[in-house]
N, C-alpha and C positions, 0 to 999 in steps of 0.2 A: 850213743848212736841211735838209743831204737828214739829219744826225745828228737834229733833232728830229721828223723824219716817223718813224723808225726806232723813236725811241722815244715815239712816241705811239700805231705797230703793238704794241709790246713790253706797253703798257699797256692797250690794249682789250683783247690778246690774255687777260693775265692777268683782267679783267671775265668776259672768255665763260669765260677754267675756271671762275672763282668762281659765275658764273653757273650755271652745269652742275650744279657740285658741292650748291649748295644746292638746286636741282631735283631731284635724283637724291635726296637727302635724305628732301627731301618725300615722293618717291615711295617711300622704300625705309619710311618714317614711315607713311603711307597703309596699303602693304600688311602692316606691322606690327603694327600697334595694331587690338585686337582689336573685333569691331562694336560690342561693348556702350560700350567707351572711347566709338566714334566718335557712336555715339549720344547717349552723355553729355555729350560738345561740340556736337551738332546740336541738342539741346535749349535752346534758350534761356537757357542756364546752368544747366539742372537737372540735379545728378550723378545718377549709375546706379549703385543699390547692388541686392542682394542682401538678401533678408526670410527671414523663417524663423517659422513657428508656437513654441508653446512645447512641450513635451512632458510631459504627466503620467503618473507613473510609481509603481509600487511603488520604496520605497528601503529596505524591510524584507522582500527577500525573502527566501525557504523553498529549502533543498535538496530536491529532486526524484529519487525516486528510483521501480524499478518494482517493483510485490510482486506475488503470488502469494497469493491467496484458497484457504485452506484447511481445514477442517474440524480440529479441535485433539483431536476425539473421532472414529473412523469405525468400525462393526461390518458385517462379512459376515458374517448370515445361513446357520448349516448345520446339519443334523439330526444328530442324536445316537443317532435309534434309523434302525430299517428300516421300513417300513410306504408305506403308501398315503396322501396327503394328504386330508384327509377335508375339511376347511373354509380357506379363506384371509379373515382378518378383518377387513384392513384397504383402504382406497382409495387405490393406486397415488401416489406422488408427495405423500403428505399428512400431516401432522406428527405425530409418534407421540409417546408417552409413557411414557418406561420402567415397565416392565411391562406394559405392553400385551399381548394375545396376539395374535397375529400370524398365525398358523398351526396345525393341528390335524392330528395324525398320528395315524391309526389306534387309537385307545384303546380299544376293546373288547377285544382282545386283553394289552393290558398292565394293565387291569384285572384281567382273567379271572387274568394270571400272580401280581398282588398278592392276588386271595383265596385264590388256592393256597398261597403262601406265607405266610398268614396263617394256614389249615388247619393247614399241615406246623408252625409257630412252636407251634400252639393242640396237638396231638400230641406235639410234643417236650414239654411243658412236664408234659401230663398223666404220661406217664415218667416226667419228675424228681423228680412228687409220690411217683409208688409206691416207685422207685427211693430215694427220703430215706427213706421211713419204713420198708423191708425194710434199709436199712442200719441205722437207727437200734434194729429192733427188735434186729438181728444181732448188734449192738453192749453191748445191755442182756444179752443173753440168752450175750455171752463173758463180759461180768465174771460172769455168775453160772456161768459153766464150763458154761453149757448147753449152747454152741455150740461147734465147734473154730475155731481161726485159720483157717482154707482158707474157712469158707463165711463170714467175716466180710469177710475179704481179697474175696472175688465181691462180696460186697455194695457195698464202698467204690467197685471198682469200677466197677459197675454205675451208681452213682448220677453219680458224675466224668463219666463215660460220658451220662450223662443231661444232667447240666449244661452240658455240650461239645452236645450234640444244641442244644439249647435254645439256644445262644449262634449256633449256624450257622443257627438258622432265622431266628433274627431276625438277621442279616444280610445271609442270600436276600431276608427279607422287606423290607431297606430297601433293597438292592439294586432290587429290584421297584419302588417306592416311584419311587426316582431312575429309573429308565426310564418309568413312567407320567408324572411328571413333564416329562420329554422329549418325550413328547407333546405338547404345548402348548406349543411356540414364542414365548416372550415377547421384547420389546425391553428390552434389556438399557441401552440409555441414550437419552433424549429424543434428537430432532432427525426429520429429514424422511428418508422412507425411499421409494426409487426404485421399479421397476418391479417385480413378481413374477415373479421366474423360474421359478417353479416352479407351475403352478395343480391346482385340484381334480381327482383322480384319478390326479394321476400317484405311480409309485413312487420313492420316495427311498431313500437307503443314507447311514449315517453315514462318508462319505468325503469329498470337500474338494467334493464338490457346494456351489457357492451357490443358498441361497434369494431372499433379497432381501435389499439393502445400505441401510442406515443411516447419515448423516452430521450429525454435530451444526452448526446455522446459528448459534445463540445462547448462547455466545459463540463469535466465530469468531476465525480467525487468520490475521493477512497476514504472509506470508513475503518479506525483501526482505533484498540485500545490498548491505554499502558499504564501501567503501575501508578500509582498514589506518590509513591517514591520517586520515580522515573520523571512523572510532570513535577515534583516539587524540585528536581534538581537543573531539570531542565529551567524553569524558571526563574529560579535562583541565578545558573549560571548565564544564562541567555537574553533574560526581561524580557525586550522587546524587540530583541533581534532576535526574536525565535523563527520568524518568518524565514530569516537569512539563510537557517541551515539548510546543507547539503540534503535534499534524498534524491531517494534511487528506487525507482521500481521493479522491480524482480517479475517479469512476465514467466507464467508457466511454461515458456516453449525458451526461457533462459533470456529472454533480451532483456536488455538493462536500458530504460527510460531516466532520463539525468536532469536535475533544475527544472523542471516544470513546475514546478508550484508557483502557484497564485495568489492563494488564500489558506488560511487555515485556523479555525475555532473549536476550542472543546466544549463538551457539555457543561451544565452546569452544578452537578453533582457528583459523585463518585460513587460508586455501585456496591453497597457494601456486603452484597455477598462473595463477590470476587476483588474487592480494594481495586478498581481501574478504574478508568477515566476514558470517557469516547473521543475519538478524535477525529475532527471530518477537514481532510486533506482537497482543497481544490487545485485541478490540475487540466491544463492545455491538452489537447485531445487531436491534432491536425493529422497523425496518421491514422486515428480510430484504431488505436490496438489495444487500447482501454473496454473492454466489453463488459456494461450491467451484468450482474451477479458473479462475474469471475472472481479468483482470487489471488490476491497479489502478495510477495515481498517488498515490503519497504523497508528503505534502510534509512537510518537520518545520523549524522554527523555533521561536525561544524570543519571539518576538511579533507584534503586530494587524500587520495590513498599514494600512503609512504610505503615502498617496497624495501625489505632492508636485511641485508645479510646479518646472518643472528651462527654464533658461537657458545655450544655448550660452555658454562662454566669452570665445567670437571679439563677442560682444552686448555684452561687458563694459567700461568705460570707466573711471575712476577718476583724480577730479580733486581740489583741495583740500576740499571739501564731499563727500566720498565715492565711493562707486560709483554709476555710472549706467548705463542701457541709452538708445538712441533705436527708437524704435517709428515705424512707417508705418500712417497712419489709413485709409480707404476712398476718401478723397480725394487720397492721395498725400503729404502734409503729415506732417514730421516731427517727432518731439515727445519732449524729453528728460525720462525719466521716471527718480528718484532710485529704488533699491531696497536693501531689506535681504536679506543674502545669508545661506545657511545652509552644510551642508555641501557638497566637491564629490564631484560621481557622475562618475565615468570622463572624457569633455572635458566634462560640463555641472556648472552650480552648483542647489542648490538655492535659492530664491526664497521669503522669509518675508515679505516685503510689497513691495507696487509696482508690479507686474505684475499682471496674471490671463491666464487661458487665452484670451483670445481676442484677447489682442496678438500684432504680429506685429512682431518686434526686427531691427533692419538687423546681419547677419554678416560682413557685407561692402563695403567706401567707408564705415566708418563715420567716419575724419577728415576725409571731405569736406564734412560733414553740421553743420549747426549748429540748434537749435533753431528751428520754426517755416519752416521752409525745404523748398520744393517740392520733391520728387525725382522721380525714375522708377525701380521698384523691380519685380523679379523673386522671385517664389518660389519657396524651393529647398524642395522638400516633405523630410518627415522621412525620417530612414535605416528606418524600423521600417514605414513605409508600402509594401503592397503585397505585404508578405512575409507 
């Protein structure tokens, strides 16, 4: 008797570990299992997944790079002669016209020196006539032994002498000429010309004094640099339809400028403390919203921007009949919807039919999940949200 008391202690005792051990279980189970778990058991059998918006995206996008608005023509403005500024002709900051005049320096005086010179030109000349015909007489009058060598010799050169006069004034006189000329400040190339440094009355000197600066707008040029890499693939991929490609300009205030390019050449070296390459973009300018020294977004690609509904991976399912996602309605209700997949973009696919944008695909417990079946579903917003 007393051996099976003994061993009916031996056997409750092993009940209570057992009993303990599945206790502690529970309990180590409880504080393990994460709330969303415990709520997907507290549900009336409805699992807890995890939703997700879908994300539309460019999948043709542009390299992005930053340029530098330049003027491809620029003139400063400086005097040529000395004088006093007698007129300024044009209005400050306003689009000028090659040849324009611009300025007016002093011309009574550079006049006054062109009829001088035209005088002294009109004197030398009346010389030359008397000077030719005392030679020519001197000349008839040796062959006839009238005359000696000595006053024939005065005479030739007399007249040379003459000729030489004549040739120096009309030199003075276009000399003259080009400094009247100087006078009157023209714009030597279109574009918009800034402020007037210099106004009526004051005196100028032909020394590196600026008058007013000139910058051509239309056509203009954005200056931008890219990688070593960047022009070697472009090259590769593009030769000589590189001109072809798409850009875009990205103005500071957000407008987007589209095909205008014209022209475009790179330098002829590459920079080797930063590995890039300059690239000088020319571009049509008819609104002027191109402004010298601003700066700009360019983008270049070789096509449209593709807009394209894009599907997490983890969404993705695939059974004998295909690829499927399961989506969560407003009502909680899940629903396997079949889809045609296109390329993938980084972890998502793109979505060619069976979806649209305002489903929302389970990313997460999607095994627990069978069509037409209740859940309780969280959403995890996108990574691009917020940023």
């Amino acid at each position: 008797m007393r051996v099976g008391t003994i061993q009916k202690r031996v056997i409750l005792r092993q009940v209570a570990i057992l009993g303990l051990c599945v206790a502690f279980g529970w309990f180590l189970k409880a504080k393990l299992t994460p709330p969303s778990a415990m709520m997907g058991m507290a549900g009336m059998g409805e699992p807890y997944v995890l939703i997700q918006e879908l994300e539309t995206r460019n999948v043709a996008p542009k390299k992005t790079y930053i340029g530098h608005v330049e003027p491809i023509k620029s003139v400063d403005l400086r005097p040529q002669i000395t004088g006093y500024v007698e007129k300024v002709l044009f209005e400050e900051g306003s689009m000028v016209n090659e040849g324009d005049i611009l300025f007016v320096i002093e011309q009574a005086r550079y006049l006054a020196t062109v009829e001088l010179r035209e005088a002294e030109l009109a004197s030398a000349k009346a010389n030359l006539v008397r000077a030719e015909r005392d030679y020519k007489r001197q000349s008839s009058l040796s062959k006839q032994n009238y005359a000696s060598k000595a006053t024939l010799d005065n005479a030739e050169s007399a007249y040379l002498q003459a000729k030489a006069a004549v040739a120096q004034a009309q030199a003075n006189l276009d000399l003259a000429k080009i400094d009247l000329s100087y006078t009157e400040i023209k714009a030597p190339i279109s574009g918009r010309i800034g402020k007037a440094l210099v106004t009526e009355g004051n005196y100028v000197a032909s020394t590196l004094q600026n008058l007013a600066r000139i910058v051509q707008t239309n056509p203009i040029r954005v200056a931008f640099s890219v990688t070593d890499k960047d022009m070697l693939n472009m090259r590769q991929v593009y030769g000589d339809k590189a001109l072809k490609l798409k850009t875009e300009l990205v103005l500071s205030n957000g407008t987007v400028l589209v095909n205008n390019l014209r022209s475009r050449f790179t330098d002829n070296e590459v920079n080797s403390d930063t590995a890039t390459i300059a690239v000088f973009a020319e571009y049509n300018n008819d609104k002027d919203l191109l402004i010298p020294g601003n700066y700009v977004d360019i983008r270049i690609g070789d096509k449209d921007d593709q807009m394209a509904l894009l599907v997490p991976q983890a969404a993705l399912a695939q059974d004998q009949n295909g690829a499927y996602a399961i989506t969560v309605n407003e009502d909680g209700i899940a629903e396997q919807k079949r889809v045609v997949l296109g390329d993938i973009v980084e972890d998502k696919q793109i979505v060619l039919d069976g979806l649209t944008a305002e489903d929302k695909v389970i990313i997460q417990g999607l095994q627990k999940v069978s069509n037409g079946q209740k859940v309780k579903a969280q959403l995890v917003p996108l990574a691009t949200e917020g940023k």
